[in-house]
N, C-alpha and C positions, 0 to 999 in steps of 0.2 A: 440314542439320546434320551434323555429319562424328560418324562412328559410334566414331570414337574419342577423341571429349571425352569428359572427366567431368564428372558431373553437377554439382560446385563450378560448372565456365564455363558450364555452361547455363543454370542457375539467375544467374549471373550475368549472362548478356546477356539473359536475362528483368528482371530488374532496373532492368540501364540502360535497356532500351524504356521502362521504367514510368516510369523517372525522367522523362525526356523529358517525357513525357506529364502531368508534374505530379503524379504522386504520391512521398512521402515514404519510405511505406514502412520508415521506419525498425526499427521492433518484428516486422514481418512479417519485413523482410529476413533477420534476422538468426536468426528460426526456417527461414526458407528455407535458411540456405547451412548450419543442424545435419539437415536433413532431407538434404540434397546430401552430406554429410561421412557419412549413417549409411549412401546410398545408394551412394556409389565405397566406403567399407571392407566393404562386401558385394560387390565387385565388379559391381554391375547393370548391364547394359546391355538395350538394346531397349526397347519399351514399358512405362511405370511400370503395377504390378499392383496390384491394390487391397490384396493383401495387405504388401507392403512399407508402404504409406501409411499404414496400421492399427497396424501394429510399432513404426513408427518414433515414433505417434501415442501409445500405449499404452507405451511403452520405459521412461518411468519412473513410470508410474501409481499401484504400488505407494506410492512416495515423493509422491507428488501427488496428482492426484484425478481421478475421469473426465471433471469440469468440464476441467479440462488439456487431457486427451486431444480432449477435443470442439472445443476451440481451436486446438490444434495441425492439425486435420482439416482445420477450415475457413480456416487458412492455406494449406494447401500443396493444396488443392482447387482453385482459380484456376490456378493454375499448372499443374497436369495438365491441366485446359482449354488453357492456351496448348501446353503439352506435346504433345498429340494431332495438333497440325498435321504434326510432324516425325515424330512415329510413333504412328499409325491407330488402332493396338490399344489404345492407352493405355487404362487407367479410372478414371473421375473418380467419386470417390466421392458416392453419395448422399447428399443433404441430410439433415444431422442424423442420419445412420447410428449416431453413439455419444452422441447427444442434442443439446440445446443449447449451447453453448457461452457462452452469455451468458445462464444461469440466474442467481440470488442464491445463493450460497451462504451458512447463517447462520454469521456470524462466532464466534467463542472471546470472549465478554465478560468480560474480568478480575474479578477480584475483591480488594478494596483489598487484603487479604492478598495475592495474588498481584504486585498494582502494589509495594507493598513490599518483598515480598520480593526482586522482579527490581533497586531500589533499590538494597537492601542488600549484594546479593552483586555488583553492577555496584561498587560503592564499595570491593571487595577485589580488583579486578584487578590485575594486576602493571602496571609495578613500584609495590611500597607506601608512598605518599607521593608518588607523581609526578602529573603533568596529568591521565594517560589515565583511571584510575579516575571521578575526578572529574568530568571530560567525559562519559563515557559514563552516569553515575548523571545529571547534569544533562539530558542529551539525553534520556533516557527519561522522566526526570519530567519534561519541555515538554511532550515528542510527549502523556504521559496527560493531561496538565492543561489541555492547549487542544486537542489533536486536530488539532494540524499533521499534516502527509503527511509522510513523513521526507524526501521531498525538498526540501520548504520548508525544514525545518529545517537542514539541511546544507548551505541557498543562503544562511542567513541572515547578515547580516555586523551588528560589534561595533557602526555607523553605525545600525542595524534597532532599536535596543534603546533605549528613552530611561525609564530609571528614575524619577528622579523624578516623569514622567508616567504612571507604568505600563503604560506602551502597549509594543508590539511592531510593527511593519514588515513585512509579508508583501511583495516585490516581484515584476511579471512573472509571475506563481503559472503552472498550469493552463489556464486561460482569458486571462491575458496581462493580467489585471486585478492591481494592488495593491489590499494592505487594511491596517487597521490595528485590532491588536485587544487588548480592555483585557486586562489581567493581575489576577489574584488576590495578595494582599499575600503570600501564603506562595510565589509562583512568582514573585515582584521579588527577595524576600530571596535563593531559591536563584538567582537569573542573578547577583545581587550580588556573593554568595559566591563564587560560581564567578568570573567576571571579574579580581575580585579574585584568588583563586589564582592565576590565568592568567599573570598579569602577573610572574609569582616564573621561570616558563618560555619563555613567548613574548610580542611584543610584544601590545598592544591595541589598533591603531592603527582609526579608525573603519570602512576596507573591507577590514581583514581577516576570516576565517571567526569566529564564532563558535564552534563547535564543529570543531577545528584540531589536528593530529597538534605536535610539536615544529618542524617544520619549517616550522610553520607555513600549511601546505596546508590543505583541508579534506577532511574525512572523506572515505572512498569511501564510499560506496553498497552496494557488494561487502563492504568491509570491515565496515561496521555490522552489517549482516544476519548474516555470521558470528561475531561477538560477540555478539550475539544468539544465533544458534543453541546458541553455546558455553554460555551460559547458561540459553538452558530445558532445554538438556538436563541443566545440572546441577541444575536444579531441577525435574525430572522432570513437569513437568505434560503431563498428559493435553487433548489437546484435545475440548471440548461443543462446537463447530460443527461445522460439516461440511470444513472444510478438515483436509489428513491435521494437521496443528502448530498452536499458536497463532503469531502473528505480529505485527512490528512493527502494523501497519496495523491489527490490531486493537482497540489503545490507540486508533485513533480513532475506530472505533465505541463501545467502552467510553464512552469521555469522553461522547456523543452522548446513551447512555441514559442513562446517571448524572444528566445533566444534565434531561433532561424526567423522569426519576424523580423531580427535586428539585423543577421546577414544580409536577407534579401535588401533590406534598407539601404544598408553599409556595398552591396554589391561584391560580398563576397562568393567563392563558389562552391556552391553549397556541397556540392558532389564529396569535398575533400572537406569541406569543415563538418559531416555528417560523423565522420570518420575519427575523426577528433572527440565529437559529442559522444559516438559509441563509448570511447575509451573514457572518457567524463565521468560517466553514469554509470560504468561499469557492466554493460552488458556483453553478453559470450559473442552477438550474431546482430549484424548493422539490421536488420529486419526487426528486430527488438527494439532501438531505437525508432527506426520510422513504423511502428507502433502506435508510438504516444504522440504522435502530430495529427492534429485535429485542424482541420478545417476553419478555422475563426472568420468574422468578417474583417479584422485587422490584416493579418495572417494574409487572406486571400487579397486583400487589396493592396498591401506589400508586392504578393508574387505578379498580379498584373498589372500595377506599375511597373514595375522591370522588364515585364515580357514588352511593353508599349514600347519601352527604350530602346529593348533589345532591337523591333520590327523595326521602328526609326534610325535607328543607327546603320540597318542593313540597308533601308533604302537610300540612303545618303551616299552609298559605294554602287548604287546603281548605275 
């Protein structure tokens, strides 16, 4: 290795080896070449220190969470391994040095005041009376009310949606499985609504986006999130998880307990309606589901009322 690359091309032709070799690397890569970019604006050279790996690891932890940092570790840890052939001294940081990295963290579980409110100030966006308002109050009431990932939602097209069935179209998800999944009468009306407006701005045609700028594109991914950000921060909430914010993807664990809160209400049995939720939300493994249930005091006050009734009920056959 010539002592005068930067660490952008080394990281780089670490990469294309991988490629080769059949890994994808996508989401690593791309923490690799901001670890490479924090590495040449410090000007480094010589054997990577553990201490730059840490910094670079730890740089926005404040704004994130040490779950982050322990993630970031265990990315660019493999590659100091590859690192060390070219220079000796390198050090590869110890496993788990700033914890796990693939802990749970508990999520922020809204609270229907709170899913309303993020509604209602999404439906005052500028400009007033145009698509964008309207799209982004629609998009957030999906993501709460079915517990799509936002990326489904943003892949979803006009062709995805058949109203008078109530049904919805998930295609290619996560796992590279479609699904198709019932709607709630108050969540047909709002896609209704919405469509209809649509069509006053951009066309409907069945594979266009559903949720679609004027130009008729579909959303960024970039883009949502800081619309989003713009608005919790104007609506100041505090995040109860453990993540530093609430966040999109918390709507879909909310929707997740909400919904077994209602079983247990409803006295249904959770064992087989779990089973159902798996195939809901689209995951490979019912353990992926019972994931995203959190503990709430609702939640918990639902499941020991029914254990009360359950005990009641058995002493009554005594």
């Amino acid at each position: 290795m010539n002592r005068a690359d930067t660490m952008q091309a080394t990281v780089q032709r670490y990469l294309d080896e991988r490629h080769r070799l059949g890994f994808s690397l996508k989401s690593p890569g791309t923490e690799l070449m901001r670890f490479a970019r924090f590495a040449d604006a410090r000007d480094h050279q010589g054997p990577l220190t553990l201490d730059l790996q840490l910094d670079w690891a730890r740089e926005h932890v404040a704004r994130t969470s040490t779950v982050t940092a322990a993630r970031r570790l265990e990315v660019v840890r493999p590659f100091a391994t590859y690192y060390r052939q070219f220079e000796s001294a390198t050090e590869v940081p110890p496993p788990f040095i700033l914890g796990r990295g693939h802990r749970r963290l508990a999520p922020h579980i809204y609270t229907d005041q709170e899913i309303g409110d993020l509604l209602t100030l999404s439906d005052r966006l500028t400009p007033s009376g145009g698509l964008r308002p309207l799209t982004y109050k629609t998009l957030f009431g999906l993501i709460a009310a079915t517990g799509l990932r936002i990326s489904e939602a943003l892949n979803l097209q006009v062709k995805d949606i058949d109203l008078p069935m109530a049904t919805l179209t998930v295609r290619q998800t996560k796992f590279h499985k479609s699904r198709c999944l019932a709607l709630h009468a108050s969540v047909v009306q709002a896609l209704s609504d919405y469509l209809r407006a649509r069509q006053r701005f951009i066309d409907c045609a069945g594979e266009t986006p559903v949720f679609a700028s004027l130009s008729g594109r579909a959303l960024s991914l970039s883009g949502v999130h800081h619309v989003f950000a713009g608005l919790r921060d104007q609506l100041g909430w505090r995040a109860r998880g453990e993540h530093a914010r609430p966040r999109i993807h918390d709507l879909r664990h909310t929707m997740v307990v909400r919904r077994v809160q209602l079983w247990h209400e409803g006295g249904a049995s959770i064992e087989h309606a779990m089973f159902w939720l798996c195939t809901y939300l689209g995951h490979a493994n019912i353990s992926d589901t019972y994931w995203y249930l959190t503990g709430t005091p609702e939640l918990m006050e639902s499941v020991g009322a029914r254990f009360e009734r359950f005990v009641r009920q058995g002493a009554g056959h005594e």
